[in-house]
N, C-alpha and C positions, 0 to 999 in steps of 0.2 A: 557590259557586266560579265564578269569572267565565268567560267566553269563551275569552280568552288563554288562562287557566292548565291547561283542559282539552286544549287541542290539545297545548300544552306536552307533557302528560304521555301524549300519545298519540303526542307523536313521540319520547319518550326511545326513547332504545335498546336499553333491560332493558324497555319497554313490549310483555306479549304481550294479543295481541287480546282479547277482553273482551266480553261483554253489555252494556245497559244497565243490566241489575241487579245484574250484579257490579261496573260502574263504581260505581254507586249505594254499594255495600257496599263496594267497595275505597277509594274515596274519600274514603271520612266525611262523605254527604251527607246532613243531618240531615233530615226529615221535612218539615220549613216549606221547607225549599230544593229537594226533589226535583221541582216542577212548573218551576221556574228553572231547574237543574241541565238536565232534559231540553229544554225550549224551545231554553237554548242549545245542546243536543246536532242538534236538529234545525236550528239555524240552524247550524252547521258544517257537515249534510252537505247543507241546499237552497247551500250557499257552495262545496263542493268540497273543503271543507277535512280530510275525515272521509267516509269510505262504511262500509257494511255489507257485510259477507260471505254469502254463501249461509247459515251458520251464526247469522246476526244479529251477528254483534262488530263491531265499528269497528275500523280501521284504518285508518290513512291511503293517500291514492291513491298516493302514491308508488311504494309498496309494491307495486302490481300495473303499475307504467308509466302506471298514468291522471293526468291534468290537468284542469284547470277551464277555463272562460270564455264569452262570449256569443256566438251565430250571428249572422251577416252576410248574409241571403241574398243571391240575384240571382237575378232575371228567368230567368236562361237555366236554373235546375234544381240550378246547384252553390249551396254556403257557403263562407263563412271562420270562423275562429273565433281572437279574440284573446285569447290566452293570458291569465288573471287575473296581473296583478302584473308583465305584461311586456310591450313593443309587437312582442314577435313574432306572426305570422299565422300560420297551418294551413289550408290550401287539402281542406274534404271533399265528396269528389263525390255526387251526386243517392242514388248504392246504399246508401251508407254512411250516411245522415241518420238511419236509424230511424225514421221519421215525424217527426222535429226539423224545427221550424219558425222563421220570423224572432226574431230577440230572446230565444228560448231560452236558457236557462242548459242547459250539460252539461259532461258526464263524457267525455273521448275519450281513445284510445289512437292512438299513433301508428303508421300502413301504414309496416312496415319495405321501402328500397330503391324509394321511389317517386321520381317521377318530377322532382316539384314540386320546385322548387331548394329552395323556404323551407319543404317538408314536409306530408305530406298525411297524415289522420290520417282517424277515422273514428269513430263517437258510438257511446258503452259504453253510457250512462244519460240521460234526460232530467230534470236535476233543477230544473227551477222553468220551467214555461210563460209566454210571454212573450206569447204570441198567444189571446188568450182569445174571440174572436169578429170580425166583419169585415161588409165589404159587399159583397156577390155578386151576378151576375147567372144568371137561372135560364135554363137552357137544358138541351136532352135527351142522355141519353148510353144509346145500346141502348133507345131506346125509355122510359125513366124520366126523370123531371122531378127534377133537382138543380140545385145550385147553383157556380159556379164563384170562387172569386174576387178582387173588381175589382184590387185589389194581388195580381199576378204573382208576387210575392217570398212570396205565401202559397201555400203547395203544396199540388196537390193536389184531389181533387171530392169534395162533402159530396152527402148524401143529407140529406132534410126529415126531421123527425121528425112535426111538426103540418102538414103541407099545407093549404092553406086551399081550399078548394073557386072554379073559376075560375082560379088562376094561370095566368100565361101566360108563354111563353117572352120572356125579353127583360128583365123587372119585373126592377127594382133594392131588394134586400130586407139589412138587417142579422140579421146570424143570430148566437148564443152556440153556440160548438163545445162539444156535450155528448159526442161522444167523437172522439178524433182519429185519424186514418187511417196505416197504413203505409204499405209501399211500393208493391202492388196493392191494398190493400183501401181503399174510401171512409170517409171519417170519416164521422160524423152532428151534423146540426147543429139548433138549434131556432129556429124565424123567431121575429125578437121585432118589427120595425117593416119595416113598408114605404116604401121612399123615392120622389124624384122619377126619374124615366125618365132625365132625365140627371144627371148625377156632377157638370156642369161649370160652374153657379154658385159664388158665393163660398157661400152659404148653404148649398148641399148638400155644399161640400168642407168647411166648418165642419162641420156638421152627422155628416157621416162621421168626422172626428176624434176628436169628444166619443162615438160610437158603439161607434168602435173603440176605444175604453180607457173604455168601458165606463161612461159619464158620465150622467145624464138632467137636463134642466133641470127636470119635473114630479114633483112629489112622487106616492106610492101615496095611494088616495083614504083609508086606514085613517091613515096621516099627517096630511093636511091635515083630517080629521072628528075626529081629538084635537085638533089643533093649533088648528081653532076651538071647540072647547067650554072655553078657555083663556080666563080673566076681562081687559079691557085694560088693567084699570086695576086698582092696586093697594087689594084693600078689607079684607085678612086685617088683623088686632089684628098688635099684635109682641108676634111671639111669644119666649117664651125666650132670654136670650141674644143676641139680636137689637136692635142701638144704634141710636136716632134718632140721624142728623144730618141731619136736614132744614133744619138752622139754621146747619151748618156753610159757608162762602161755596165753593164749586166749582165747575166748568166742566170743558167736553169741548175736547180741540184737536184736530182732525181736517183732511184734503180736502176741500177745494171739492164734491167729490162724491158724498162719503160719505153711505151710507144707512143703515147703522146704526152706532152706537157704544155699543162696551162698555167705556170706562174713563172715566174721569172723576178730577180731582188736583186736589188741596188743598195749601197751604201755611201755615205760620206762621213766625214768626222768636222763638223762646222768647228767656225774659229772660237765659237763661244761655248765649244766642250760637248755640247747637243752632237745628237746623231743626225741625219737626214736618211731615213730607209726608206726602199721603193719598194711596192710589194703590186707587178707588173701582171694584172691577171686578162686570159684570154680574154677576148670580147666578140663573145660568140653569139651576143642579142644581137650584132651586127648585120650576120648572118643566117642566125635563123629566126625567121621572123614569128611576131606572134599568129596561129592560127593557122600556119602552113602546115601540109604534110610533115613537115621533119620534127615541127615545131610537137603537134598532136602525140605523134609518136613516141618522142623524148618523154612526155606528161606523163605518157602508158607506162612507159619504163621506168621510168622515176630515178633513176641511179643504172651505171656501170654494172656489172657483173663478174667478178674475179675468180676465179676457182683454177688448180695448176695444171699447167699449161694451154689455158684458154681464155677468153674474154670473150663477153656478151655487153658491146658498147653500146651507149646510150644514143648516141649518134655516129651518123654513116661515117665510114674510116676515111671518107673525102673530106669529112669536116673533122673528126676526132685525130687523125694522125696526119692532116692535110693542113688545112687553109688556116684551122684555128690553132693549130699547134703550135705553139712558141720554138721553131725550129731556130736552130744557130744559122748564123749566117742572111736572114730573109726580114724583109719587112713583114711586121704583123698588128694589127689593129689590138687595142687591148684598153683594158679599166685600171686606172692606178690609182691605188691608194699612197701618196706620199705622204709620210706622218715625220716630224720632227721630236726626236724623244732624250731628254734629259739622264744624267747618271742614275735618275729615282726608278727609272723604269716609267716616267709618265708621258705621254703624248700632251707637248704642252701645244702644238699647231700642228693643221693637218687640214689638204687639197685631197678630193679627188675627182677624176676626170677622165675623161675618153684621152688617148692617147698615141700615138705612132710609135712603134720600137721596134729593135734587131740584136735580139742576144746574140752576145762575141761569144760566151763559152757553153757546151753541154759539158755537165762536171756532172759526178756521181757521186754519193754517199761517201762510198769506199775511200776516193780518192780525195776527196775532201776532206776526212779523217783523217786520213793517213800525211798529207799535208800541212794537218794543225799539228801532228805531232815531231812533225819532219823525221819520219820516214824513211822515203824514199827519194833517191836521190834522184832519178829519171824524173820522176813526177813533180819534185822540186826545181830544177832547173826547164823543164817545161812551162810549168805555169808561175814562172818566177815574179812577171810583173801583175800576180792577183794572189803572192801572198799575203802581204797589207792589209788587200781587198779583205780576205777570210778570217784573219785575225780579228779587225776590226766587227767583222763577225760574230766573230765568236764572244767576244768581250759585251757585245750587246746585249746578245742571247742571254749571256750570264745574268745579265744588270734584268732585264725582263724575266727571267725564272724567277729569281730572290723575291721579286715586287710579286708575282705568283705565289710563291712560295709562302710570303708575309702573311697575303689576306686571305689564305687556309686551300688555294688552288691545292688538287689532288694530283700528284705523281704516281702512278701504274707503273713502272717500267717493270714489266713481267714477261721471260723471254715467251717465245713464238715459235710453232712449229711450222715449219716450213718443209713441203715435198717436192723435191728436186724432179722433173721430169725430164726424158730425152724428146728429139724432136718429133716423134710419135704417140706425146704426152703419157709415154709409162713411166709408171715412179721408176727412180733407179736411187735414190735414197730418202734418208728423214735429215733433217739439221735444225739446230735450236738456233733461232733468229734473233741477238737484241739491237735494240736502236745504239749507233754509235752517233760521236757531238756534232757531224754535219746534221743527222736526223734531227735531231733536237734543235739547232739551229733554225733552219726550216719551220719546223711546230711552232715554235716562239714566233718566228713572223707573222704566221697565215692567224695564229690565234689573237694575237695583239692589231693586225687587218681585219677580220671579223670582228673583232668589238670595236673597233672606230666605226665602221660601217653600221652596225648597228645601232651605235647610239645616236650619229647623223641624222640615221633615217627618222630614227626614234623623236630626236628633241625636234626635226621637221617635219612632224606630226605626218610622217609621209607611210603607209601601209607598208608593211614589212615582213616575209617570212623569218620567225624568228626561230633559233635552235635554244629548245628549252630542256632543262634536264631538273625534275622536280627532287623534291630530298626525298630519303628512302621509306620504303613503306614499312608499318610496323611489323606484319608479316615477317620481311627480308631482315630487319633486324634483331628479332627474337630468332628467326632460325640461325642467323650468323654467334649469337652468344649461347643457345642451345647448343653447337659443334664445339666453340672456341672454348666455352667458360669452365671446361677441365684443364685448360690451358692456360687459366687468367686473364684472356685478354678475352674483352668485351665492346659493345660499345653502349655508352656510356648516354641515356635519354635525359634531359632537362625535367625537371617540372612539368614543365607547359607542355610537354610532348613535343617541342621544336627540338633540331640536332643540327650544328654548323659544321661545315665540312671539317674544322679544324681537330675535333674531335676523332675524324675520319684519320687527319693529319696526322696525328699523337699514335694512333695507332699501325702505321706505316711506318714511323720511324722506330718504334718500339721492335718491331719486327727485323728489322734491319740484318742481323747477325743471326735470325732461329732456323733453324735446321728447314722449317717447314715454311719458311717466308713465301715461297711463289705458290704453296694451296694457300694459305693464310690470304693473300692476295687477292687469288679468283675467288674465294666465298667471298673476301669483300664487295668486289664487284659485280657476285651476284646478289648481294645484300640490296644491291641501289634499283632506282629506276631507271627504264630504257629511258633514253633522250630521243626527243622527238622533234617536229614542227609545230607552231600555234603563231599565229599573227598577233596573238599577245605576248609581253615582255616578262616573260615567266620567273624570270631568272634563270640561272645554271648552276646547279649545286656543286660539279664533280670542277669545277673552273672558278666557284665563287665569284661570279661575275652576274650582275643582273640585269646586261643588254650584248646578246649572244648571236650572231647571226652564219650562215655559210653564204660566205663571198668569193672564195679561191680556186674552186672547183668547177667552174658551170660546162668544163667540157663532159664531165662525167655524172655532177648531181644538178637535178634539176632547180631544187631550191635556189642552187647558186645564180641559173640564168633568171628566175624570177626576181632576185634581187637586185642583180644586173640592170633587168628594166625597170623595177623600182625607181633605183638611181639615175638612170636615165630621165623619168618620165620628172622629177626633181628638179633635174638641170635647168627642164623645160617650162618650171612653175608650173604644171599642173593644177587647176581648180578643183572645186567640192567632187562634180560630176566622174573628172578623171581619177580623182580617190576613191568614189563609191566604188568605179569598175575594176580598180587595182585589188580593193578589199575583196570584192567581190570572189577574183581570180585568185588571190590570195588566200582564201579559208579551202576553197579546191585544192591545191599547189599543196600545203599543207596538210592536209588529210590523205590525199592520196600519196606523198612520197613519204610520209612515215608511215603509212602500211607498204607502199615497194620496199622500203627501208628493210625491215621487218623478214618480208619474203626473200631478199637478198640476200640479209645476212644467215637464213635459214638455207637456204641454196648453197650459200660456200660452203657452211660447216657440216652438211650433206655431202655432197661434192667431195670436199677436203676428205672426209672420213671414209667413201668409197676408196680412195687414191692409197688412203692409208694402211687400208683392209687390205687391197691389189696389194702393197708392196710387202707385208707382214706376211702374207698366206703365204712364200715361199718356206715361210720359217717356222712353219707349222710344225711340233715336237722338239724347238729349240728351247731353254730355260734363261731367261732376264729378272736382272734389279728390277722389284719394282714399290711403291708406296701405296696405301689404303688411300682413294681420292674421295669415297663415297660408300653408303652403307642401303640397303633397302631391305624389306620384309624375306626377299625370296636370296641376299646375297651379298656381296661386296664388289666395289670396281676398283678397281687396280689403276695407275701410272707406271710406263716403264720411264727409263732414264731417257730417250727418245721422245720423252711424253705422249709415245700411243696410249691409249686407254684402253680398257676391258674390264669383262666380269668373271667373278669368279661365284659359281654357283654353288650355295650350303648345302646342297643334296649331293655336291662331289667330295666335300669334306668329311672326316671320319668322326663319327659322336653328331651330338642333340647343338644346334649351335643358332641361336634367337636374335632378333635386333630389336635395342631397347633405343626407341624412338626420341624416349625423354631425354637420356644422356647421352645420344650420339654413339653408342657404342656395342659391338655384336659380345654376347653373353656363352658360354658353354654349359653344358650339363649341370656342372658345379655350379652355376653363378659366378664364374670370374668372369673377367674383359677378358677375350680371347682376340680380338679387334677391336683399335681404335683408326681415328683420323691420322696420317701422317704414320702408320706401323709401317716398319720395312716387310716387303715377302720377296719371296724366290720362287718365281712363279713359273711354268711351262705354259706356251701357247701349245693347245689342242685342238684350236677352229678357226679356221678366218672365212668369213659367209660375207662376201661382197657385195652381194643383192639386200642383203639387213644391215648393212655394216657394221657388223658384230666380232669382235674378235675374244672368245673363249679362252680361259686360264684355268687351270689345277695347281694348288699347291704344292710344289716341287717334291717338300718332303714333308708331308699332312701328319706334321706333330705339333698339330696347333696351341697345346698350354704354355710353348713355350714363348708363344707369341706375346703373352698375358704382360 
């Protein structure tokens, strides 16, 4: 029973409150589904959507006056808390927190007759910690050595659990909150690394970031002592099952940069018009087994870590740019998906299998593009005998976009800001990245291999982590046509409150030629929902595709190696027993890498924006092109042509200047538009604050009616 259809039946009307056992039994939750069944029960109420009674029954919050959503701290001791599903605010004071900290998930009821125009409410339940540990500086309180700490917006004084003999007041220490504090009593916390004395390099503000979400760049030593007693080279017999194509012609396409690669493509052109694609992926279940040190590890991390000029790999670089890496030239064990595909774009037959292989070429983006267009002449007479090879490529790629294209798949290509660092990872520029047709090429493969693979697993009823991306929430689309709809463009709700990507579609291509096509873009794509894991078949909105899996990747996302054994455990026939344990591991696998997910991608664009800040601040009192991105109560944010971001603060602007929430647009004394979306300004940087990653803007020449 899915997600949905449980709430569903928890908000009927005839619905009386219930155990989990009677739901279990009223339900008709059969035996193999009761570990799913309750996962999703628990993920309803860490969501708000479902609580428990003194009694243990569910019932919805409603029901008692409670609501959901996330704290806002502030320095000065209060919160906010934004309503889930809604941009209203709830203003709760320092009493009322419960020990609720930054980024908390909770449960609140609203202080009836307060004060707060927009409503002051106060914390029932804390349900999902947001704040798992921090950087502190120790100093004495009544004569005892704790910790205080360094973000203000973290409330509250910890006491040590492990003291280290010598501390001294002052030491800059990251500490795991092992139990949290209320409102007179101290939390307790446990010191895990000692930092530098000050906070205020680039390095130790990195270094605090990857800390506090809980990151490490070194592996445990019980890791990296399996991960080298791992052979380099491939010396096993083939075993079982397992197909030589070491004779098969293949290649990697990757980055300029790239340090490992785990997929590798093949092509043919059959006699009967059909393509023959091999899409060659590591086979790194091989190697790390389930349950081992590297294995447990991997789980914790849940995904790669990218930020410029560094990596936080998910596995040891014995396995990540060693043994599982698809190097050129070497034998390497791997999972191939061979799909036979028609001029329709359809996979009319399709093998997959453990397999032996030796990519002939490492080829790059760059030069792969540059060869479909012929170029360059060196690069052409190099790789003469794999032009063919790329063309037929390319032509494929084609044929699979269009069939994308047809049944409403969504196309983003919105450029990329990219920071260039030296080998001391300082910025030393900004450059705007877009995908060129080797990129693209690639994407069509790995995406048309994950939907084989998923639907495999699917029609053989085999447990599956699947990557689901639901359709967007009403929220995200009323604030997308609240910005757009002085613009004309909307999007456009049915009836029934359903919306098919193709609608999304219509509005992409309409965009094509407008001035403002790449913000048009990113509000669309914050209009949607994050795409995540479920071991149910959710569909994929942004791909229109309704059995969606990550198969490509498993050096870097973990999903991919649990897939990997999926398919394995397949091969093997597998009974009831070995399914229940698959599912089992599978609602884990699932949960926890779409919140690594999550925290990752909060870490790069963290990261990213420190890099940004560092390379800006030289150019503190220089004046840039730049576009309105964004509007708030207290100002406006700017784009430069670089695509850095900032704010420009209405208390530095000259006159009375308001933002009218309803229309998207900031107002002056008169009542004109003095700011909209997409206005050009000619802005001065006046701050670049590394440590906030804030970079401050003035209006170059603050004659703002002309902006109107």
């Amino acid at each position: 029973m899915g997600i949905d259809e449980i709430l569903e039946k928890i908000k009927d009307k005839d619905y009386a409150p219930q155990t989990a056992e009677e739901l279990i039994k009223n339900f008709g939750i059969e035996e193999f589904n009761i570990p799913l069944f309750m996962k999703n029960l628990a993920e309803l109420e860490e969501k708000g959507l479902v609580m428990l009674t003194k009694k243990s029954k569910y019932i919805t919050p409603e029901k008692r006056g409670y609501f959901s959503g996330v704290l806002t701290a502030n320095v000065k001791g209060f919160a906010f808390l934004k309503k889930d599903g809604t941009k209203d605010e709830y203003f709760i004071p320092n009493k009322d927190l419960k020990g609720a900290l930054d980024k908390d998930r909770v449960l609140v009821s609203l202080i009836p007759n307060a004060k707060e125009k927009n409503g002051e409410a106060k914390v029932e339940k804390i349900l999902k910690r947001g704040t798992k540990g921090f950087v502190g500086i120790l100093t004495y309180f009544r004569n005892q050595l704790i910790i205080e700490p360094e973000d203000r917006r973290i409330f509250g004084r910890y006491t040590i659990e492990n003291p280290e003999k010598g501390m001294q007041k002052g030491e800059r220490i990251f500490v795991a909150i092992t139990e949290y504090g209320q409102q007179k009593r101290m939390g307790k916390v446990k010191m895990m690394t000692k930092l530098e004395t000050s906070g205020e390099s680039v390095e130790a503000i990195i270094e605090n970031i990857l800390l506090r979400n809980g990151l490490a760049e070194e592996f445990p030593e019980a890791v990296l002592a399996e991960s080298n007693k791992i052979p380099q080279t491939v010396t096993e017999s083939l075993e079982e099952g397992r197909r030589d194509l070491r004779a098969l012609q293949m290649v990697t396409i990757d980055g300029e940069d790239a340090k490992d690669f785990d997929d590798a493509v093949s092509i043919e052109l059959l006699d009967n018009g059909n393509y023959k694609l091999g899409v060659h992926i590591a086979d790194v279940s091989h190697y790390v087994k389930e349950g081992s040190h590297i294995d447990k590890e991997a789980f914790k991390r849940g995904t790669s870590i990218y930020f410029p000029g560094r990596v936080l790999p998910m596995l040891p670089v014995a396995l990540s740019n060693g043994i599982c890496s698809l190097n050129i030239g070497v034998d390497r064990m791997a999972m191939t998906a061979m799909m036979e595909i028609n001029n329709k774009g359809k996979v009319v037959n399709y093998e997959i299998f453990p397999s032996l292989i030796k990519v002939e070429e490492r080829m790059t983006y760059t030069n792969v593009a540059k060869i479909l267009k012929g170029e360059d002449e060196e690069l052409l007479k190099r790789y003469e005998h794999l032009i063919g090879f790329f063309n037929e490529m390319s032509v494929l790629a084609d044929i699979l976009g269009k069939k994308r294209e047809k049944r409403g798949s969504l196309f983003f290509d919105l450029p990329e800001l990219k920071v260039n660092v030296d080998e001391n990872a300082k910025p030393i520029s900004l450059s705007i990245r877009k995908r060129n047709k080797a990129e693209s090429i690639i994407e069509e493969f790995m995406l048309v291999a994950n939907e084989t693979v998923a639907e495999h697993l699917y029609w053989l009823e085999f447990p599956c982590v699947y990557r689901i991306h639901e359709s967007p929430p009403l929220e995200g689309i009323t604030h997308f046509n609240e910005v757009m709809g002085p613009f004309d463009i909307k999007i456009v709700v049915g009836g029934s409150g359903e919306i098919h990507p193709k609608i999304y579609q219509e509005i992409i291509e309409k965009i094509q030629n407008h001035p403002m096509k790449d913000m048009i873009m990113n509000l669309l794509l914050r209009s949607m929902s994050h795409a995540r894991y479920n071991v149910e078949p959710l569909g994929h909105f942004g791909l229109s595709v309704t059995y969606y899996c990550h198969f490509t990747s498993p050096i870097r996302r973990y999903p991919d190696l649990a897939v990997h054994r999926s398919l394995k455990a397949s091969f093997q026939g597998a009974g009831m027993s070995m399914k229940k344990k698959l599912m089992a591991r599978d609602i884990a696998v699932a949960t926890e890498a779409s919140e690594r997910e999550l925290v990752a991608e909060s870490v790069e664009r963290e990261i990213t924006t420190v890099k940004v800040v560092e390379y800006m601040k030289p150019f503190v009192g220089e004046s840039f092109n730049s576009r309105v991105s964004g509007m708030i109560h207290s100002g406006i944010f700017v784009q430069l042509e670089n695509l850095a971001e900032g704010f420009i603060p209405f208390a530095t602007l000259n006159g009375y200047h308001v933002f009218s929430e309803t229309e998207m647009v900031v107002r002056d004394g008169g009542n004109q538009v003095s700011f909209k979306i997409g206005d050009p300004v000619r802005v001065k940087l006046v701050a670049a604050n590394i440590a906030l990653g804030h970079l401050d803007f003035i209006i170059e020449d603050d004659n703002n009616d002309e902006n109107s």
